[in-house]
C-alpha positions in Angstrom: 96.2 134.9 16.4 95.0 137.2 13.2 96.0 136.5 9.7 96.9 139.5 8.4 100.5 140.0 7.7 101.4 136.2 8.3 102.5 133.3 6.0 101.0 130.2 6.0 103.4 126.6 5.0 101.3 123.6 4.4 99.4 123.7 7.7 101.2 125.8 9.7 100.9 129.9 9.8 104.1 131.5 10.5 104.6 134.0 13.3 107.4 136.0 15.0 111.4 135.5 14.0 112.8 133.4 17.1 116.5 133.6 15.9 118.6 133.8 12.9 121.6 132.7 11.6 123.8 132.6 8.1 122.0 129.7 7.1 118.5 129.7 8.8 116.0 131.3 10.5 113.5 130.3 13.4 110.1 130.9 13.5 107.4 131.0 15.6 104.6 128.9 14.0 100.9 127.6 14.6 99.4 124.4 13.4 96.1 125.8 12.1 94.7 122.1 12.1 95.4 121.4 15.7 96.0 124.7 17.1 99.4 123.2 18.7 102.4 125.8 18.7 105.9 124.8 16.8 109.3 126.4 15.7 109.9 125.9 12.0 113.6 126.1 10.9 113.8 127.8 7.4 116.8 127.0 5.1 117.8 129.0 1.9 118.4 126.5 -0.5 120.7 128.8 -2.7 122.6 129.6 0.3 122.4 125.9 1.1 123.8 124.9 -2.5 126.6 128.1 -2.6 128.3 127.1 0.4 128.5 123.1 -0.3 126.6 122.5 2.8 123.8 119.6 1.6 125.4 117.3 3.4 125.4 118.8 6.4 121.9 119.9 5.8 121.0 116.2 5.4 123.0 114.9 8.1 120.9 117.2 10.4 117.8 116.1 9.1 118.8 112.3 9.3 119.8 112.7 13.1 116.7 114.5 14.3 114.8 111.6 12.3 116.7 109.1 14.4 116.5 110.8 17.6 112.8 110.8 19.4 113.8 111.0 23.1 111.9 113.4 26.1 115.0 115.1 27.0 116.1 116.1 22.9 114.0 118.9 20.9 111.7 116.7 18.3 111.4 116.7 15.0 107.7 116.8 13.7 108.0 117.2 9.4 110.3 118.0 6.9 108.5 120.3 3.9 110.5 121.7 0.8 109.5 124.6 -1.6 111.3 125.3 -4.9 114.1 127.8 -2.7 113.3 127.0 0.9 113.6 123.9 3.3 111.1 123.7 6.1 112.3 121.6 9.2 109.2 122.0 11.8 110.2 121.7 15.4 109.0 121.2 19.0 108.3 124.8 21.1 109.9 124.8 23.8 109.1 128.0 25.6 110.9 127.8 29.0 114.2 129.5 27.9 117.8 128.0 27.7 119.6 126.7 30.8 122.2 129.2 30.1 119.8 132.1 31.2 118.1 130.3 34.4 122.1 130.2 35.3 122.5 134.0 34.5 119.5 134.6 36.5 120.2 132.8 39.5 123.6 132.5 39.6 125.0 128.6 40.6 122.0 126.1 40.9 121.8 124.5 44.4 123.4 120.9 44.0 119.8 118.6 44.0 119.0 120.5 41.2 121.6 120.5 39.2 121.8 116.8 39.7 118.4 116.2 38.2 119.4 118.6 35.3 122.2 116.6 34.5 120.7 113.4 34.5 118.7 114.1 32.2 121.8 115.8 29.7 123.1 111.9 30.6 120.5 110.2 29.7 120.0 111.9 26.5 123.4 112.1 25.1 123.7 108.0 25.9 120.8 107.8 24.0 122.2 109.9 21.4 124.8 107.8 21.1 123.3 104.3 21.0 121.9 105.8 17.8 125.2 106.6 16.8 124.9 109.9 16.9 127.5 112.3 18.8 126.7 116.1 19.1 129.9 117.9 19.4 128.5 121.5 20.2 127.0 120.9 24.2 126.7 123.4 26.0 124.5 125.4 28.4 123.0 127.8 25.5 122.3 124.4 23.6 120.1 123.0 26.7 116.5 124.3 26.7 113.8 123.9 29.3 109.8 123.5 28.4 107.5 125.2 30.6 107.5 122.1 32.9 111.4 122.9 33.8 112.4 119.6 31.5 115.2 119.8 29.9 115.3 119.6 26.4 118.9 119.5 23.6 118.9 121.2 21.0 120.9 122.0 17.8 122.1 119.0 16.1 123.7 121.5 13.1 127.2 120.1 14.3 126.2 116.6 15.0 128.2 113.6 13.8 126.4 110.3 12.1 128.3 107.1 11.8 129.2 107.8 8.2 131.7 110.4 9.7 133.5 107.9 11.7 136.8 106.6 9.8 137.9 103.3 9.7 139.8 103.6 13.3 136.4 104.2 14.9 137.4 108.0 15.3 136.2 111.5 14.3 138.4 114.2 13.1 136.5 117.6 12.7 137.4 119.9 15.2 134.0 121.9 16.0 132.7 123.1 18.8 132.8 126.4 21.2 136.4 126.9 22.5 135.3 126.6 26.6 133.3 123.3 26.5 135.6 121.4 24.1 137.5 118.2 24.9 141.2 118.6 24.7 141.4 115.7 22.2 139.0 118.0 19.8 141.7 120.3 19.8 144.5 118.4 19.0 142.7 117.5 16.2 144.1 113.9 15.8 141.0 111.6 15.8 138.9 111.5 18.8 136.1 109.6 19.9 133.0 111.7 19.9 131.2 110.0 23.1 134.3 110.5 25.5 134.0 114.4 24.0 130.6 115.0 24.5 131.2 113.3 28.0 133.7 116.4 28.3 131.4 118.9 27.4 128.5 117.5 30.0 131.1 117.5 32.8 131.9 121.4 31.7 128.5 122.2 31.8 127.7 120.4 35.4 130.3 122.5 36.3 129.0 125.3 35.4 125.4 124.3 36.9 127.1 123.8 40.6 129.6 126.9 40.4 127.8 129.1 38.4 131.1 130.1 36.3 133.1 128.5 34.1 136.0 125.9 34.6 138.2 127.2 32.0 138.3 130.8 30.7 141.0 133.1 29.3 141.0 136.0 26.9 143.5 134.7 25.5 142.7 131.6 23.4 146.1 130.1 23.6 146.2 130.0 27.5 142.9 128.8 27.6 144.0 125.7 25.8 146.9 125.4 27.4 144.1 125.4 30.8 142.0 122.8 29.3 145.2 120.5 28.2 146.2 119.9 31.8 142.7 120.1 33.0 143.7 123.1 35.3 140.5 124.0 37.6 139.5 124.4 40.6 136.0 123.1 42.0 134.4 125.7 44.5 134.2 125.2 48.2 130.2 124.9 48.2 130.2 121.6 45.9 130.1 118.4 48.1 133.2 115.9 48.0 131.6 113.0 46.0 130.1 115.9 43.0 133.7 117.0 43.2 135.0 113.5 42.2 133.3 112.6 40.1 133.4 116.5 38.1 137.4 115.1 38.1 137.1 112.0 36.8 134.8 113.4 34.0 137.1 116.4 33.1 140.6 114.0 33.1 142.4 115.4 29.7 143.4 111.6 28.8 140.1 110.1 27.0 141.7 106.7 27.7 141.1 106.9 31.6 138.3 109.5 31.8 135.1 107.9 33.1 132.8 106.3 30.7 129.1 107.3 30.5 127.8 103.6 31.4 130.2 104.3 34.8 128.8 107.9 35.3 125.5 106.5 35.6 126.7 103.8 38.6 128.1 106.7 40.0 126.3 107.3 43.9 126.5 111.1 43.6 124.9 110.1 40.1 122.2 108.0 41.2 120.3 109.5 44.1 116.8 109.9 43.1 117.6 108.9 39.1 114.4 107.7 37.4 115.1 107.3 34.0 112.2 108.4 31.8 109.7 105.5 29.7 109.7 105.7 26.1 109.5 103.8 22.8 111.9 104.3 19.6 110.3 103.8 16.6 111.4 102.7 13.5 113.2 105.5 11.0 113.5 105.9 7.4 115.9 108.2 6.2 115.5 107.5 2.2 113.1 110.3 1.8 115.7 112.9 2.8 117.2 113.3 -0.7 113.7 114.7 -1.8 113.7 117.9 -0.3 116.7 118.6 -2.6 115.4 117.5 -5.5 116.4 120.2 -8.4 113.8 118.9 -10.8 110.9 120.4 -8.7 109.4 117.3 -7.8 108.5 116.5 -4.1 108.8 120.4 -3.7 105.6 121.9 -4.8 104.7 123.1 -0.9 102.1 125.8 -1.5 103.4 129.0 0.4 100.7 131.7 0.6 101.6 135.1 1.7 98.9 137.2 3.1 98.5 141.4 2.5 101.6 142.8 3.8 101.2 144.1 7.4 103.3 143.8 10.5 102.9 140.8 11.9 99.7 140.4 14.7 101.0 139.8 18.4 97.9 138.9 20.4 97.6 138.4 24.3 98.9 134.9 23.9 101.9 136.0 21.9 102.8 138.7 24.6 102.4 136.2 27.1 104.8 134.0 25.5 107.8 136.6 24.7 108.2 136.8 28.7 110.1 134.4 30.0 108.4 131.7 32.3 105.2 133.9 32.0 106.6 136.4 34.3 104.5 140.0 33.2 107.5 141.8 34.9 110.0 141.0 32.2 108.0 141.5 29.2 109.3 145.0 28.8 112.7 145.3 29.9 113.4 148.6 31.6 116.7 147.8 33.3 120.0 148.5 31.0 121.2 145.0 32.8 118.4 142.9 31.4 119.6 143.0 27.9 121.3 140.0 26.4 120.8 139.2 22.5 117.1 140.2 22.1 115.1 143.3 23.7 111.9 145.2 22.8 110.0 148.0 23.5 106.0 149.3 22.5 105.1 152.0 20.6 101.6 154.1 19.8 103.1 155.8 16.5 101.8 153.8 13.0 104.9 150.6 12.3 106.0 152.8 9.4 106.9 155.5 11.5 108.4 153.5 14.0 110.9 152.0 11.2 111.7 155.3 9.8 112.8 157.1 13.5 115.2 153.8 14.3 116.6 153.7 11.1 117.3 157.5 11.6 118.6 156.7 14.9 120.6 153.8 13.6 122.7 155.6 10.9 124.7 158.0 13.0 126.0 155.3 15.4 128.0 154.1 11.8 124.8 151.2 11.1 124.0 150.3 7.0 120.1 149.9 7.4 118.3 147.7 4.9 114.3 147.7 4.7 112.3 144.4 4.3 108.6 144.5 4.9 108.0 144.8 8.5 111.7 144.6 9.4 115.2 146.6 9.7 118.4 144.6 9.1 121.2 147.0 10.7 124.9 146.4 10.2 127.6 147.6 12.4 130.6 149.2 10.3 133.2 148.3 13.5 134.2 145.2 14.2 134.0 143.6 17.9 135.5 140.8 19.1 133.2 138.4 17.4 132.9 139.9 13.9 130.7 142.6 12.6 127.9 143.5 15.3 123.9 142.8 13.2 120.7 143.5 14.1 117.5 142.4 13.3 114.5 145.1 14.1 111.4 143.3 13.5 107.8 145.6 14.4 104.6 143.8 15.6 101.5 144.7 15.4 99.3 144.3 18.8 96.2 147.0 17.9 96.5 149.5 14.7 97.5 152.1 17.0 100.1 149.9 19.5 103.0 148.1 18.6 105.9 146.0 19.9 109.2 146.7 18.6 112.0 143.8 19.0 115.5 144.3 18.7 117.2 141.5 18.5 120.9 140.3 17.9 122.0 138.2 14.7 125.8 138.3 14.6 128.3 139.9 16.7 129.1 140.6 20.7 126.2 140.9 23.0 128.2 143.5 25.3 128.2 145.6 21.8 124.5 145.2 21.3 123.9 146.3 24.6 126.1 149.2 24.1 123.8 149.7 21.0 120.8 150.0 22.5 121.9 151.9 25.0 122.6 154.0 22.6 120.0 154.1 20.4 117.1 154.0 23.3 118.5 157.6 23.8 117.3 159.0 19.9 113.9 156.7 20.7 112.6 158.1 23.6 110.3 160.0 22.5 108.6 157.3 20.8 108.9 154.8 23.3 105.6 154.1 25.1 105.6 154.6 29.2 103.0 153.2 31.2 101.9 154.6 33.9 104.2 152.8 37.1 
């Protein structure tokens, strides 16, 4: 990996943007000690500070602290400048369940077993520490390049200190189509019995490769999910059936627990829980990193001479999923989701200047930072304003790669985007010969 254009944190030299949100972005990074690849999550403390979010911020922090388990995304180190907050992360480069599902379609039945026993064991785990997650679902679930799976995003997670005095939570979070009915009635829950909920949606969705409960319409879809109206597909075997059922009952008082899921017999055929120790946690040090005197935060962050960002062999490699060459450059209109790219032999300049050209006529307000584009719809789809993040990498000074990826909004409207804008790019779009 070159060191031009890059960042280094502490010990680690940040790469490419992995995703973004209001709050944070991802990045790929390198441990230039050790050589061993990591995702660093960057906060913005001002943001951080503006929108009262601290706690949350620390409650985050705390849970990954006090979660170490195989089947959850670990948490390495916690750095702090003066205006960021640096939360360094496993990689896990094998993609989200979600997409091996859009792939593939439903996952034959063996598999999805094994899939979720592992979501089981980890969210049991999860919530011997006390710790409940609220937000499960397929697009949460990674895999590594082995095919484990891995959870992520604790953002929403709940410690103990959120549970009242009648032993229940009362924040409704969540995404609408894997959320307990309880969560919606918003009168005190208990957050294992939900995320119980949200693991039988998603084993659902593993074994029919659709949804239990969708509607347009938000207000029928809760209406579906209060009476637990579904229908399990013809292809899934009796006893899966059951015991889907018995996980997705709306009353949390008779729904299965997780200690009976896992004596379940559809459960248990070939379940080898995995071997690992829990160490001791201290969570005292995480009122440092927002210490407002300066103190604990003097993190040296060096900048290098502004270039676009170096993409070696091993980078390329990496931006295809499961190492498949095929996929790297996505040709097909139906392979784009929320990120897509294409190479280029004009200079990165250039490049920027003919997308941003591109951009404005199809009603986008472009913004220029270094190496990037940030584009902003002017209409609103159905989830909010559509933005983009344009982001040009630098393989040799005469070849780049060009990712477009998603930051807010639909992903049907950011594939009608770059369907529209590939058409003003074409002439800059490198073709290899087929």
């Amino acid at each position: 990996m070159g060191s031009v254009g890059r960042t280094r944190v502490g010990k680690y030299e940040l790469g490419r943007t992995l995703g973004e949100g209001t709050f944070a972005k991802v990045k790929f990074a390198k441990n230039f000690e050790t050589g061993e690849n990591v995702a660093i999550k960057i906060l913005d403390k001002d943001k951080i500070l503006r929108h009262k979010m601290i706690d949350q911020i620390k409650r985050e922090i705390s849970t990954m602290k006090l979660i170490q388990h195989p089947n959850v995304v670990r948490m390495y180190d916690v750095m702090a400048s003066k205006t960021r907050i640096y939360i360094v992360l496993e990689f896990v480069n094998g993609g989200e369940l979600f997409d091996k599902i859009a792939r593939h379609g439903r996952l034959k039945e063996d598999e999805a077993r094994k899939y979720f026993q592992q979501l089981i064991n980890a969210v049991d785990y999860c919530h011997s520490r006390g710790v409940f997650h609220r937000d499960l679902k397929p697009e949460n679930l990674l895999l590594d390049s082995s095919g484990v799976l891995k959870i992520s995003d604790f953002g929403l997670s709940a410690l103990p200190q959120q549970v009242h005095e009648d032993g229940k939570l009362y924040t409704t979070c969540g995404t609408p189509n894997y959320v307990a009915p309880e969560v919606v009635k918003d009168k005190g829950y208990d957050g294992a019995m939900a995320d119980l909920w949200s693991c039988g949606v998603i084993l659902f969705v593993l074994m029919a490769g659709y949804l239990p409960f969708e509607d347009s319409n938000l207000v029928s879809l809760y209406k579906k999910i209060f009476k637990a109206d579904f229908s399990c597909p013809s292809w899934i075997s009796a006893s899966a059936k059951k015991l889907i059922q018995r996980i997705l009952d709306p009353n949390p008082q008779t729904r299965i627990t997780i200690p009976q899921v896992i004596e379940n017999e559809w459960f248990k055929k070939g379940y080898q829980p995995p071997h690992f120790e829990t160490p001791d946690v201290v969570l005292d040090d995480v009122d440092a990193i927002f210490d407002e005197s300066g103190e604990g935060t003097n993190l040296v962050v060096e900048r290098r001479e502004e270039r676009p960002v170096l993409m070696n062999a091993f980078d390329l490699i990496s931006t295809a999923q499961g190492l498949n060459l095929g996929t790297l450059f996505e040709k097909q209109m139906g392979l784009v989701k929320r990120e897509t790219r294409f190479t280029s032999k004009l200079p990165a300049d250039e490049i920027l200047s003919r997308i941003e050209a591109a951009a404005k006529p199809l009603g986008f307000d472009v913004k220029k930072q270094n190496y990037k584009l940030k584009l902003q719809g002017e209409k609103s789809g159905r989830k909010g304003h559509l933005a983009i993040t344009t982001e040009v990498f630098e393989v040799t000074p005469s070849f780049h790669v060009v990712e477009l990826r998603k930051s807010r909004g639909d992903t049907l409207e950011f594939h009608k985007f770059y369907k529209g804008i590939s058409t003003g790019l074409k002439d800059i779009m490198w073709k290899s010969q087929e």
